[in-house]
C-alpha positions, -999 to +999 in steps of 0.1 A: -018+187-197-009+150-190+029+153-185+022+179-162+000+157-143+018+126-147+049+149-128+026+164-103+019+123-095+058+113-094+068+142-067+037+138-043+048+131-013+013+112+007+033+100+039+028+122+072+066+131+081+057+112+119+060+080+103+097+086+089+106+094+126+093+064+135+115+044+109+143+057+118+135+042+155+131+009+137+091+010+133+083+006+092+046+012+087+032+003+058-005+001+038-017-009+006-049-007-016-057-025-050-088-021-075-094-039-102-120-032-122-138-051-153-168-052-167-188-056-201-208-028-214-226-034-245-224-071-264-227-104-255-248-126-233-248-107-203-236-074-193-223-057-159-192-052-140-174-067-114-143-060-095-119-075-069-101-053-044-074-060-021-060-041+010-033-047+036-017-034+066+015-038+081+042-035+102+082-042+100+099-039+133+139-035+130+153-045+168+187-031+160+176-001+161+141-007+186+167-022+216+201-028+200+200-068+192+213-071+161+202-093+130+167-098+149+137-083+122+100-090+124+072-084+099+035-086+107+006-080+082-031-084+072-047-089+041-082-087+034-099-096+000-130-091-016-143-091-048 
């Protein structure tokens, strides 16, 4: 059951078709989410769980293809950590 579920993972295909139209225009979105998870059950002096998580946002604007000015590229981002 695993290898057909890792498989199923590797060929899912999560990004709306728009934003492919927009990268070929020169607009790259882009998103990102982290968790990380630890924690001590049983054992020890204390027990609990923590965890730390991490997300960003972005954009990468290509203006060779936005307007025609070549070798010009900006990227733009946020972060925002917790944890």
């Amino acid at each position: 059951m695993l290898p057909q579920l890792l498989a199923a993972a590797e060929n899912f295909d999560w990004r709306p078709t728009f934003l492919d139209e927009f990268s070929g225009h020169g607009v790259e979105v882009f998103a990102d989410y982290t968790n990380n998870i630890a924690g001590n059950p049983i054992g020890g002096q204390r027990q609990g769980f923590t965890y730390a998580d991490s997300t960003q946002f972005g954009v990468n604007l290509d203006f060779k293809k936005l307007v025609g000015w070549d070798g010009l590229q900006i990227s733009a981002s946020a972060f925002d950590r917790n944890g």
